[in-house]
Every structure is written in structure tokens, then in C-alpha cells.
C-alpha positions in Angstrom: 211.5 125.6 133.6 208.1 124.8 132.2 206.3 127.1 134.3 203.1 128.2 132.9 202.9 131.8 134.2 199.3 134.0 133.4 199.5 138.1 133.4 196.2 139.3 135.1 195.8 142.6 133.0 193.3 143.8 135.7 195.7 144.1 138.3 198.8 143.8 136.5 200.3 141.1 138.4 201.7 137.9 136.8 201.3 134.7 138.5 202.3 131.2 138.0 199.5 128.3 137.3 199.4 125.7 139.5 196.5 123.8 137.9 195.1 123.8 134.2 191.7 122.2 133.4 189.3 123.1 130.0 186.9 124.5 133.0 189.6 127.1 135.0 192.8 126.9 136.7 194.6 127.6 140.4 196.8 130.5 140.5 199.2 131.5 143.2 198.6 135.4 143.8 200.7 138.1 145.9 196.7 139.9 146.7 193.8 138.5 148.2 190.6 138.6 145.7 187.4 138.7 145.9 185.0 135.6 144.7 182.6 136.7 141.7 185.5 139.2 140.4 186.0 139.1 136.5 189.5 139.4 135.4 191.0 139.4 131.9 194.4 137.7 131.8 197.2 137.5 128.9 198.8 134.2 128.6 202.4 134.6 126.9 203.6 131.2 125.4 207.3 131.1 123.3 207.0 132.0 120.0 203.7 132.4 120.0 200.9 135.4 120.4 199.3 136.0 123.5 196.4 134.6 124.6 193.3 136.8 126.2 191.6 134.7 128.6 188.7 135.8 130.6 187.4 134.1 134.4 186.2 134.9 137.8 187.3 134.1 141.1 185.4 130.8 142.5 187.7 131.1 145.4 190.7 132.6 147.8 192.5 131.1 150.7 195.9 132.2 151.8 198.7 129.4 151.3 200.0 131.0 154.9 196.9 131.5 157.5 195.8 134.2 156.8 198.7 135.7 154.8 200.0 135.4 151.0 200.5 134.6 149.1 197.0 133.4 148.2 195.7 130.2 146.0 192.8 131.5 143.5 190.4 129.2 141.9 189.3 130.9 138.3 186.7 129.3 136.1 186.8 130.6 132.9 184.3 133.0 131.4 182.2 131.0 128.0 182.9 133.7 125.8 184.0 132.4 122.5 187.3 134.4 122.5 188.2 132.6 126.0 186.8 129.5 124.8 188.6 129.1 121.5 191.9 130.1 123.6 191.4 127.9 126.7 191.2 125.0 123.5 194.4 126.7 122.3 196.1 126.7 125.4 195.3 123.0 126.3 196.7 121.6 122.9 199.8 124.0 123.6 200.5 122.3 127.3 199.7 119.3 125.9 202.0 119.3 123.1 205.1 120.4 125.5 204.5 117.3 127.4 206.3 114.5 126.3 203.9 111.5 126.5 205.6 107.8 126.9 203.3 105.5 128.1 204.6 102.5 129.9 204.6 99.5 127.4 203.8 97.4 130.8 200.4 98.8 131.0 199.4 98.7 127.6 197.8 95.8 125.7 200.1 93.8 123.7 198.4 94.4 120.7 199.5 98.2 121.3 202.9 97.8 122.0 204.7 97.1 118.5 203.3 100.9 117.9 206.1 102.3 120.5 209.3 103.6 119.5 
């Protein structure tokens, strides 16, 4: 369904990502956690290896006042391992998108390149 889901190998819980940026990403979690935690998660992407990622918790707030499930800010550790696959992972979410700009918006000069 194009669901990007993360397994958090420290608490071996897999959540969906809500939100994907070269600096962290927003997951939906069943457990509260605690800013300034470091967490090493494995991102499993079709027919391809998983990816090791590494961030900490910038912040948790329950989705339900005061109940979970929880929305956790992570910004990625700047190892090179988790940098190298955060590049990885952005060209593989880019790639699944299907781009088409609007030819309405583009300069005519750009248009005649559009299928």
C-alpha cells in the first residue's frame, strides 16, 4: 500500500513512517519514549537489503491525550553508515514516486520534454 514501515531493533517494535526528511522522520509508536534515546532501526524495502539506520528521540506526544499510540520525532544519528543509508533510502522513496508535473505550470520551453 506504499507504506514505509521502520523495525526499531531496540525495542523490537515496527512502526509505520509518517514523515521522511534527509534530517529524521515521524513515527507512530505503540510506547511512549524518552527524548535523547538512541535507537538502531532496520528499514526493510522489496527486493532489496535492509537498511541500518541510527537516530534519537527529539520528541513524544501521544496522538490520544495522554494515550497511544504516540508520534516520535527521530533525527538521525551522522554516522556514515546512517548517513550513506538515509541517502539510500531517500533515492528509494523517491524513485517509487511517480513524478508528473503539471505541463500548466511549467515554462513552455519545458513542455515538449513531457511524454
Amino acid at each position: 500500500d506504499g507504506t514505509l514501515l521502520v523495525r526499531d531493533a531496540t525495542i523490537g517494535v515496527t512502526m509505520p513512517v509518517e514523515d521522511l526528511s534527509a534530517g529524521g522522520f515521524r513515527t507512530i509508536s505503540p510506547l511512549p519514549l524518552h527524548s535523547g534515546t538512541r535507537h538502531a532501526f532496520d528499514v526493510v524495502q522489496p527486493g532489496a537489503p535492509a537498511l541500518r539506520l541510527v537516530a534519537r528521540v527529539v520528541h513524544c506526544g501521544s496522538v490520544l491525550r495522554g494515550r497511544g499510540p504516540y508520534a516520535i520525532g527521530w533525527a538521525f544519528e551522522r554516522d556514515f553508515e546512517t548517513s550513506a543509508n538515509v541517502v539510500r533510502l531517500l533515492d528509494y522513496v523517491t524513485d517509487a514516486m511517480s513524478f508528473a508535473p503539471d505541463a500548466a505550470t511549467l515554462p513552455a520551453s519545458e513542455r515538449s520534454h513531457l511524454p
